[in-house]
Residue frames as a rotation matrix with the C-alpha (Angstrom) as fourth column:
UNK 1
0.150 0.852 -0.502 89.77
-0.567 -0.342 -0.749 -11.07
-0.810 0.397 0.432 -70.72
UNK 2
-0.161 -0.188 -0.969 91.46
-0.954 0.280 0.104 -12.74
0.252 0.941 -0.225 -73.74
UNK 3
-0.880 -0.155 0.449 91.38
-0.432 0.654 -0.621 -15.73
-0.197 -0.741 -0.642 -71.57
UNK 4
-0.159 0.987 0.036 87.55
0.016 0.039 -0.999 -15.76
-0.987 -0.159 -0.022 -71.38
UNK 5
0.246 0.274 -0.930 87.22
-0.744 -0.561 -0.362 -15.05
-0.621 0.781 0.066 -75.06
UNK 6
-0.545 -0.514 -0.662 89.56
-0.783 0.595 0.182 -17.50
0.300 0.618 -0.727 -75.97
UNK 7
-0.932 0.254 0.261 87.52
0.180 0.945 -0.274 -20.24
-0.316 -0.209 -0.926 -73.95
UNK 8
0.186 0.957 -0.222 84.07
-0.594 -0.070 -0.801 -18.96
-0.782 0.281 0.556 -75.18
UNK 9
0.230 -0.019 -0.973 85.25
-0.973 -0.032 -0.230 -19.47
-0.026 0.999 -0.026 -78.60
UNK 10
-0.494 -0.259 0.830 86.92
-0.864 0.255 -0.435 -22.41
-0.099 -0.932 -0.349 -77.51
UNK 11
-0.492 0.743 0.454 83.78
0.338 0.643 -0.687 -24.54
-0.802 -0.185 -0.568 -76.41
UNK 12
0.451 0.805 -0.385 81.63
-0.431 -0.182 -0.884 -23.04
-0.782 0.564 0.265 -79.32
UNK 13
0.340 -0.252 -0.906 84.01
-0.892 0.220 -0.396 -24.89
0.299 0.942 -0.150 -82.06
UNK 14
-0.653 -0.750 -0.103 84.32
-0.724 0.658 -0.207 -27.85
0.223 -0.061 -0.973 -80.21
UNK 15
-0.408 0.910 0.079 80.68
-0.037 0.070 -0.997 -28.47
-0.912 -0.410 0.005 -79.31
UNK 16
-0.139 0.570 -0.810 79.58
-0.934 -0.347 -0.084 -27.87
-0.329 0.745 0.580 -82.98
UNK 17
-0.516 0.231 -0.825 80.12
-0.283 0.863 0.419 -31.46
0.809 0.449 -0.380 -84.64
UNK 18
-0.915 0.400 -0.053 78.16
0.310 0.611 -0.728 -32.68
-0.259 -0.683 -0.683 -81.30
UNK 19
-0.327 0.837 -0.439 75.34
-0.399 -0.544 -0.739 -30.03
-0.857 -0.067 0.511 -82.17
UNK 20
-0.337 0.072 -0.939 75.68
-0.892 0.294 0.343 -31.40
0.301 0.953 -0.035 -85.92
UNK 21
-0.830 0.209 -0.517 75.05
0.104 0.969 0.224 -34.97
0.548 0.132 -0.826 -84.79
UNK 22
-0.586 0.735 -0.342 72.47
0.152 -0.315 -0.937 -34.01
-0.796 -0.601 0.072 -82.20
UNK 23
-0.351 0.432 -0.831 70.58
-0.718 -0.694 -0.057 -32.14
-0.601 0.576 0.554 -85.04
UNK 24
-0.619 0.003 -0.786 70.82
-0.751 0.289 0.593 -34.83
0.229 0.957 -0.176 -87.55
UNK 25
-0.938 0.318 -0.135 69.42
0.341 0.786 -0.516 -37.54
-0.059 -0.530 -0.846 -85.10
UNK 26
-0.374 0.926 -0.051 66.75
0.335 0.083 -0.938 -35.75
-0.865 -0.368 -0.342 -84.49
UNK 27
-0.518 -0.177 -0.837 66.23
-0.792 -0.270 0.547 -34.74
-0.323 0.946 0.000 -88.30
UNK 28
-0.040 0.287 -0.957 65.80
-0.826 0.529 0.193 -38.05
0.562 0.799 0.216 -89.25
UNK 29
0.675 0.737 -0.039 64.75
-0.614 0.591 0.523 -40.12
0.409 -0.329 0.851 -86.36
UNK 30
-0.076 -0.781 -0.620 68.04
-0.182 0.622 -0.762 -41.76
0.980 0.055 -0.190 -86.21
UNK 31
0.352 0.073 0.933 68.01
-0.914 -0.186 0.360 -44.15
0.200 -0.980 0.001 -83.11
UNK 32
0.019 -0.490 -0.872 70.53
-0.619 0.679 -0.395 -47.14
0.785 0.547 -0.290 -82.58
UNK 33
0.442 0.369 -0.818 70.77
0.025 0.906 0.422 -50.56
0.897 -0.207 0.392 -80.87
UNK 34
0.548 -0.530 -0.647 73.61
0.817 0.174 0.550 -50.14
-0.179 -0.830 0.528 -78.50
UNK 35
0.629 -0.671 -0.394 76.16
-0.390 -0.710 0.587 -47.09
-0.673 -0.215 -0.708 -77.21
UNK 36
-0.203 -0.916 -0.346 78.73
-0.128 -0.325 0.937 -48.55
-0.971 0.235 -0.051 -79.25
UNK 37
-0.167 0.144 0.975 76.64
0.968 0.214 0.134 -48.47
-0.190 0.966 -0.175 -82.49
UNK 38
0.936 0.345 -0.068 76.07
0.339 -0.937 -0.085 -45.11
-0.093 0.056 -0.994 -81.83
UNK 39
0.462 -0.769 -0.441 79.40
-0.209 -0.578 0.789 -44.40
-0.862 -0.272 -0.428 -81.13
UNK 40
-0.607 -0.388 0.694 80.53
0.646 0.267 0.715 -45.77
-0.463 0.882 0.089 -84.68
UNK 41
0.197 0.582 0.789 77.90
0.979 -0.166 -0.122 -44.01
0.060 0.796 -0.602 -86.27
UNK 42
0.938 0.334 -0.090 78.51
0.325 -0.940 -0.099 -41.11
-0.117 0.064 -0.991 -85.07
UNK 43
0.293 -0.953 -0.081 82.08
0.223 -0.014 0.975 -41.38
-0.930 -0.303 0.208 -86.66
UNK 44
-0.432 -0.762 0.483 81.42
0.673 0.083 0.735 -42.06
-0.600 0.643 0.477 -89.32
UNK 45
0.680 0.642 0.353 78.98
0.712 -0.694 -0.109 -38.93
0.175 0.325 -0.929 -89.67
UNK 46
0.477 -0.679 -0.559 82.12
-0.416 -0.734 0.536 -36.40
-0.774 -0.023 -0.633 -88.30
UNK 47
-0.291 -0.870 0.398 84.17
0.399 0.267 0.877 -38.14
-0.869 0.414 0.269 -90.98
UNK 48
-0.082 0.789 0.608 81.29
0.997 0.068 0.046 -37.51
-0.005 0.610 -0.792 -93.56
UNK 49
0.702 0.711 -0.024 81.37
0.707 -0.701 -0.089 -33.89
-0.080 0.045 -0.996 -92.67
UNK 50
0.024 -0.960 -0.278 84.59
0.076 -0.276 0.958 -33.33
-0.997 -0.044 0.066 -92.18
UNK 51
-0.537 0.452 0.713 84.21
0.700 0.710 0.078 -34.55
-0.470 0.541 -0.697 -96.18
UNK 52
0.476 0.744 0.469 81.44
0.878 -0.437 -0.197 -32.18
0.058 0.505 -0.861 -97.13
UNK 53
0.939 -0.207 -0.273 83.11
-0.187 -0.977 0.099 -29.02
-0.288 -0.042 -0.957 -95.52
UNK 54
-0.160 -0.962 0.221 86.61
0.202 0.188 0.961 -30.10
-0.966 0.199 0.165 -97.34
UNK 55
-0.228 0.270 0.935 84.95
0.972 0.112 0.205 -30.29
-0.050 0.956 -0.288 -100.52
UNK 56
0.509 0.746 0.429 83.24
0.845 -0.528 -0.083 -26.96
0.165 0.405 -0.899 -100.10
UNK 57
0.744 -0.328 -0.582 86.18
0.064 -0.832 0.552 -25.32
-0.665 -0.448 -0.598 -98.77
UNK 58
-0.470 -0.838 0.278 88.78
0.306 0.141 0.942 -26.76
-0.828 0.527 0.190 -101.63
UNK 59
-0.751 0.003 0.660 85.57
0.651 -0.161 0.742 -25.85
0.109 0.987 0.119 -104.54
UNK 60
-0.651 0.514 -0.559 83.92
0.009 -0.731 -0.682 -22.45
-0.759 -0.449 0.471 -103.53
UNK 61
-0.317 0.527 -0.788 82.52
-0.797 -0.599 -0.080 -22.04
-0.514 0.603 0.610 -107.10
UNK 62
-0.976 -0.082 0.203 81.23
0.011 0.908 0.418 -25.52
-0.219 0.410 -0.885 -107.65
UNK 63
-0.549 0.812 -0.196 78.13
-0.528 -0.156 0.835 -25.96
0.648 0.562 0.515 -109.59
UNK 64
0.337 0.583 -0.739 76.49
0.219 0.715 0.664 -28.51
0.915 -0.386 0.113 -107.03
UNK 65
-0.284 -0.052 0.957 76.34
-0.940 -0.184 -0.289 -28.46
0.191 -0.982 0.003 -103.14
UNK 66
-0.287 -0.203 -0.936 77.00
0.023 0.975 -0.219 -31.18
0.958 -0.085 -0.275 -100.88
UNK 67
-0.126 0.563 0.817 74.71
-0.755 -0.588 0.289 -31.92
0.643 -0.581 0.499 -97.86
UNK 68
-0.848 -0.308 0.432 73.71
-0.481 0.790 -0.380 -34.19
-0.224 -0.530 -0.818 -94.91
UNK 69
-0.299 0.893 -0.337 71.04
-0.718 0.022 0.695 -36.39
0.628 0.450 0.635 -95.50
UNK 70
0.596 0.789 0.151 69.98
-0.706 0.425 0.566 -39.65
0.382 -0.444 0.811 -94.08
UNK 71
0.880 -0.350 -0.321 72.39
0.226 0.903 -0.365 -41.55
0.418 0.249 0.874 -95.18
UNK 72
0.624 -0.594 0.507 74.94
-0.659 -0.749 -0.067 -38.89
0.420 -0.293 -0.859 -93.32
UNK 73
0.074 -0.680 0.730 76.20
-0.911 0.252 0.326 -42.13
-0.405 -0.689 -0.601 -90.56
UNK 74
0.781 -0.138 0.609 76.77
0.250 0.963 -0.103 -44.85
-0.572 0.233 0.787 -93.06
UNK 75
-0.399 -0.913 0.082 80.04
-0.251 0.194 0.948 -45.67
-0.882 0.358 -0.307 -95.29
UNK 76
0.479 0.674 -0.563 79.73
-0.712 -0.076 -0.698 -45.59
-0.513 0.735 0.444 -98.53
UNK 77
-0.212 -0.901 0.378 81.36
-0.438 0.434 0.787 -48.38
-0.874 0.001 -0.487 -100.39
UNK 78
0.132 0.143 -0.981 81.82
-0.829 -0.527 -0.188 -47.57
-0.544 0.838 0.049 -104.06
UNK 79
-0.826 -0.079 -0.558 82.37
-0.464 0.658 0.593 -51.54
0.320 0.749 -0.581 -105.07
UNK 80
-0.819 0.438 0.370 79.46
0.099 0.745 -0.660 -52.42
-0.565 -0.504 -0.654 -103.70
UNK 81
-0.875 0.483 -0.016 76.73
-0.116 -0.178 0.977 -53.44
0.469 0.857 0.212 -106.00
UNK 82
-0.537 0.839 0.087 72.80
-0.674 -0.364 -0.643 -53.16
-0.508 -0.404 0.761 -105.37
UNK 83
-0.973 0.161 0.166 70.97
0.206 0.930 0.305 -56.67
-0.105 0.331 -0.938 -105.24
């Protein structure tokens, strides 16, 4: 029985960040050129969440909430400047 419990549980916390990217795709339309642009993106969206639920687990009582948005499977890169 623990067995069976232990693999429910298991597949239901290993399956989530797939359900998370699933979700967001469809969310926001998100459809890419080739399998291995997908497969980058959708790294660097677990990395991105990984990320959001660190933050919210290291500042329960933070004044502001972090979320996914569109921009969820891109890299942000904080020296870049906007032409």
């Amino acid at each position: 029985m623990k067995l069976i419990i232990f693999s429910v549980l298991f597949c239901v916390v290993t399956s989530s960040p797939s359900l998370d990217w699933i979700k967001f795709k469809r969310s926001f339309n998100k459809n890419y050129k080739t399998g291995a642009e997908e497969a980058e993106r959708k790294q660097i969206f677990l990395e991105n969440v990984n990320r959001i639920r660190d933050y919210e687990r290291a500042h329960p009582n933070a004044t502001f909430k972090l979320g996914i948005n569109h921009l969820a499977d891109r890299r942000i890169d904080v020296n870049e400047k906007n032409a």
